[in-house]
N, C-alpha and C positions, 0 to 999 in steps of 0.2 A: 504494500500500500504506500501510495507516494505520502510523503511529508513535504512541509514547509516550513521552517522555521527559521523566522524570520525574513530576511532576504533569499534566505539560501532554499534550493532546493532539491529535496535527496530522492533517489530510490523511486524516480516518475515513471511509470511505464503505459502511459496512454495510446502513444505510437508506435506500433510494430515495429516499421521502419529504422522510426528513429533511434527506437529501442537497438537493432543492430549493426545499425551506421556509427553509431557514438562510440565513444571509445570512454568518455565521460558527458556526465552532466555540467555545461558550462553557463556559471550564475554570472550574474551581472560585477560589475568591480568598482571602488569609489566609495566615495563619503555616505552614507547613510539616510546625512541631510544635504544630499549635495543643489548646489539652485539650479544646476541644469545637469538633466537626464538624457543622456542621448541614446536614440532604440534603433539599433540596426536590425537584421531581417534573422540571420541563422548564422550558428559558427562555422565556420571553412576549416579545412584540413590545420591548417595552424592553431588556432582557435581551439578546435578538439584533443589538440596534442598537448597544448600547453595550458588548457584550462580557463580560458579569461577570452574575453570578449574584442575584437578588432585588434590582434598581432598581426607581428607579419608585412608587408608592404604597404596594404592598407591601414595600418595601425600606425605606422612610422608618419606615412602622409595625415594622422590624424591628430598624432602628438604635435607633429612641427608646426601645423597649421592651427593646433592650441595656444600655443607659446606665439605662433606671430602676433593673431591678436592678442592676448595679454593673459590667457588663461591658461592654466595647468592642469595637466592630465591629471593629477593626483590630484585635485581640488571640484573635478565633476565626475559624475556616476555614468556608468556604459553599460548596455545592457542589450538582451534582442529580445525581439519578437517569441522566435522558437530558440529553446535554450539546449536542442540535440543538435549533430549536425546532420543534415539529411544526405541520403547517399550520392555521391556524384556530384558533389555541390549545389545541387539543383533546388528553385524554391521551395519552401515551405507548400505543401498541398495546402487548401484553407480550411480543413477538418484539423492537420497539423496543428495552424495559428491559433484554431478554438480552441483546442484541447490545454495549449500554453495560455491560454489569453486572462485564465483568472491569477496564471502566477503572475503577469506584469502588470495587468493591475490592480493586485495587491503592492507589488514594488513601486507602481507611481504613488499608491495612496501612502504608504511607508515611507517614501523618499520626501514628497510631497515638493517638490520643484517649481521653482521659477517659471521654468520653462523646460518643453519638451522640448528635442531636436533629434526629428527623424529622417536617419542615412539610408537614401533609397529609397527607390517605389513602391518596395512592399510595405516595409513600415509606416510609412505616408497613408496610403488606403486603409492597411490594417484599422489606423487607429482613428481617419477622419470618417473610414467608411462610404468610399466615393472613390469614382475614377481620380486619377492625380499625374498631371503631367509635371514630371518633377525638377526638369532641368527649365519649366516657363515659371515653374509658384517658389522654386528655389528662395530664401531669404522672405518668403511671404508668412506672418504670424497671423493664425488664426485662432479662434476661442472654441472647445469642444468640451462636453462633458463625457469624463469619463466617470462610470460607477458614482453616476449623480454630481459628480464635481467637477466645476468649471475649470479647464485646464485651458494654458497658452505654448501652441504649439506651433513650432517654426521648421517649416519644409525644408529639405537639405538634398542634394546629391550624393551619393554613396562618395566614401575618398578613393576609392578604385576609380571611378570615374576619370579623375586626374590623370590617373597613368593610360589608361586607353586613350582617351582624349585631353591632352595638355589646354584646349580652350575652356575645360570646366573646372580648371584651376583657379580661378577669378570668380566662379560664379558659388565653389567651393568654400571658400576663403571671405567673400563678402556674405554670406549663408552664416558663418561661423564670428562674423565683426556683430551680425545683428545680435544673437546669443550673447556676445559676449557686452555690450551696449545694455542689454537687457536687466542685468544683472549687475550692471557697473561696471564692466569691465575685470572687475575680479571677484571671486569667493569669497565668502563671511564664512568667518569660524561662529562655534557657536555664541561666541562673546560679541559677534558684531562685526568685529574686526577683520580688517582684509588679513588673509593670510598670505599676501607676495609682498607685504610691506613696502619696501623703498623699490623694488626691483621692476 
């Protein structure tokens, strides 16, 4: 019987599939209370090996383009959609999304964020619930409730994007300026206080 405790989630076996694609269950990473939550789609072969959420190439492109505009990977929360990874890297089926859909949001209600910021297509639909062309609504905040509560959530491109396409580098990057505007440019610990100090 799967559990949840807390953020974390153990011993899930809703999806056959996913059940034998995984190699683990990969929970979400980051502050608890972080003010911006970012929901990508499913973990990819790196992802599954090493346990945590966007490594690997597109992780690298996701750290550096933190830090450009002023924020810190260790100061927001990462998390996906589906929390197995599906075989062949292919999407999430949307029976898949269902079956994860009360662990994240429980996680948004727990984390309770600023702002969402959802990498890619799937996450974008998943959570608005509607078609989403995501490289025209990129950097666009919208207001949805999730599990009765008003959230604000801001459309993003996947950071793979970048590398197949070097022109969604910019539209990546200004996506990730809004976020980080949102929130002031930097994280509050829980005293208030930015945690990048003078830097």
């Amino acid at each position: 019987m799967e559990t949840m405790d807390g953020l974390e989630v153990h011993d899930c076996e809703r999806c056959p599939a996913l059940c034998e694609s995984r190699s683990r269950i990969v929970n979400g990473v980051g502050p608890a209370d972080a003010d911006v939550l970012f929901v990508g789609e499913a973990p990819g072969a790196n992802e599954d090996e090493q346990g945590e959420p966007f490594v690997g190439r597109s992780g690298d492109v996701l750290t550096e383009t933190l830090r450009e505009v002023g924020l810190d990977r260790e100061t927001v929360r990462i998390t996906n959609c589906v929390r197995c990874r599906p075989p062949d890297n292919r999407d999430p089926h949307a029976e898949e999304l269902e079956n994860c859909r009360p662990y994240l949001d429980r996680e948004i209600d727990l984390v309770d964020p600023a702002v969402l910021v959802t990498l890619g297509k799937v996450p974008a639909e998943h959570l608005l619930g509607r078609s989403v062309a995501v490289t025209k609504e990129a950097g666009e905040l919208t207001d949805v409730r999730i599990e009765g509560e008003p959230r604000r959530l801001l459309v993003c491109v996947h950071p793979a994007a970048t590398l197949y396409d070097p022109s969604q580098k910019e539209t990546f990057r200004s996506a990730l300026e809004s976020a980080a505007e949102l929130v002031g440019g930097r994280e509050k610990g829980s005293d208030g206080q930015s945690r990048l100090g003078e830097f």
